[in-house]
N, C-alpha and C positions, 0 to 999 in steps of 0.2 A: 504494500500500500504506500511506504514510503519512496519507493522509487518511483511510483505512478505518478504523485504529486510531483517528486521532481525534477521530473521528465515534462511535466504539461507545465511547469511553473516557468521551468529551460525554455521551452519552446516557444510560450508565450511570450518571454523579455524579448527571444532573437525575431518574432512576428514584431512586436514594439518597434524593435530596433530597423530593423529591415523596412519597413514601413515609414520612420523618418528620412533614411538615405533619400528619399527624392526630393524631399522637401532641403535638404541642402545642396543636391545636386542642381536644383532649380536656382537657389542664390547664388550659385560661382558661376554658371554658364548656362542658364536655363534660356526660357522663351525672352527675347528683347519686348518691352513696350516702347509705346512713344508718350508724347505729349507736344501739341504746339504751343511753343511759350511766344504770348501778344508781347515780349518786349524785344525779341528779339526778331521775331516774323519768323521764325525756322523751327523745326521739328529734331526735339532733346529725344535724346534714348535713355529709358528708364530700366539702367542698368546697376548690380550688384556692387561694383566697384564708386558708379556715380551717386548711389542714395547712401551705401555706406561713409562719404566722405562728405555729402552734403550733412548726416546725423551727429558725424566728429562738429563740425563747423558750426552746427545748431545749436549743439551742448555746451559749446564752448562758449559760443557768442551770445543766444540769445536766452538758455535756460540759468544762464548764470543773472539774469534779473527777472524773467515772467515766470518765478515759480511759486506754489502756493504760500503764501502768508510773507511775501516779502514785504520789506519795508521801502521798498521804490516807488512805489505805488504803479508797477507796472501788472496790467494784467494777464492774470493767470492765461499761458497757451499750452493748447497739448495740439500735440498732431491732429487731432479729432475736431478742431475747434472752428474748423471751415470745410466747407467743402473743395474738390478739385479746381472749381474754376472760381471758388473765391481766394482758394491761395494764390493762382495766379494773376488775378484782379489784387490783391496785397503786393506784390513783386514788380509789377507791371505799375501800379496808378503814385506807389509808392506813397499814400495817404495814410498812413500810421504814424503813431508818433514817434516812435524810433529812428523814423524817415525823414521825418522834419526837424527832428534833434541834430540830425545828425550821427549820427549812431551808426549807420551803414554805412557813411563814410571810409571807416577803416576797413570796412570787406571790399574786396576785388569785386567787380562784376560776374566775373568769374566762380567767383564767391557767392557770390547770390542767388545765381542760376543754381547751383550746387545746393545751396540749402533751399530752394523750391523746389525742386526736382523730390527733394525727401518729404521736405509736407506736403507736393502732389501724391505722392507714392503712399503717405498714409494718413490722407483727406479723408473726410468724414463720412464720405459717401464711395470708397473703394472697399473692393470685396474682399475678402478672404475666408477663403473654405477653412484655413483651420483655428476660425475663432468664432463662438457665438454671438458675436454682434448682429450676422445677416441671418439668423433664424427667423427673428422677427420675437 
């Protein structure tokens, strides 16, 4: 009886296991997206290497003030907090205050596209099968 169990228990972890491989095979070199970004007229690839380094650049730049209970009085943002085409109406119309501060100054343009490309990528309104937000 105890080898039964841990034989189905084995087998089960390596089903677990085996069953994430694609979901990381998918972020090094999976399917490409796109997105047209209004600021530059041209069509961005929404890729592993481009969201992961617009997320470094977001962390660094903007979660070090919009986060919960700061005392900047800047407000609270999560990736969640717009949808796909209002991140890029934010990037694009550059009408925030961070915008008007001055504050984007020190990012590259370069820069910018990079960290919209990752709050496109996880706008309020993009799917993901492996999370229960789009059950409903």
């Amino acid at each position: 009886m105890g080898k039964k169990i841990a034989l189905i228990t084995g087998l089960a972890a390596f089903l677990a296991l085996l069953s994430q491989v694609g979901v990381f095979a998918k972020d090094e070199g999976g399917e490409t997206t796109y997105r047209f970004d209004p600021a530059t007229q041209s069509s961005r690839a929404l890729e592993y290497k481009n969201t992961m380094a617009g997320y470094k650049l977001y962390r660094s730049n903007c979660k070090s003030c919009h986060f919960r209970g700061n005392d900047k009085g800047a407000k609270f943002l999560d990736t969640e907090a717009r949808t796909m085409r209002g991140w890029n109406m934010v990037f694009y119309k550059k009408n925030v205050r961070c915008a008007k501060d001055g504050l984007w100054a020190k990012l590259s343009p370069e820069d910018l596209l990079l960290i919209n490309d990752y709050l496109y990528s996880k706008a309020y309104d993009t799917w993901d099968p492996r999370s229960n937000k789009s059950c409903g």
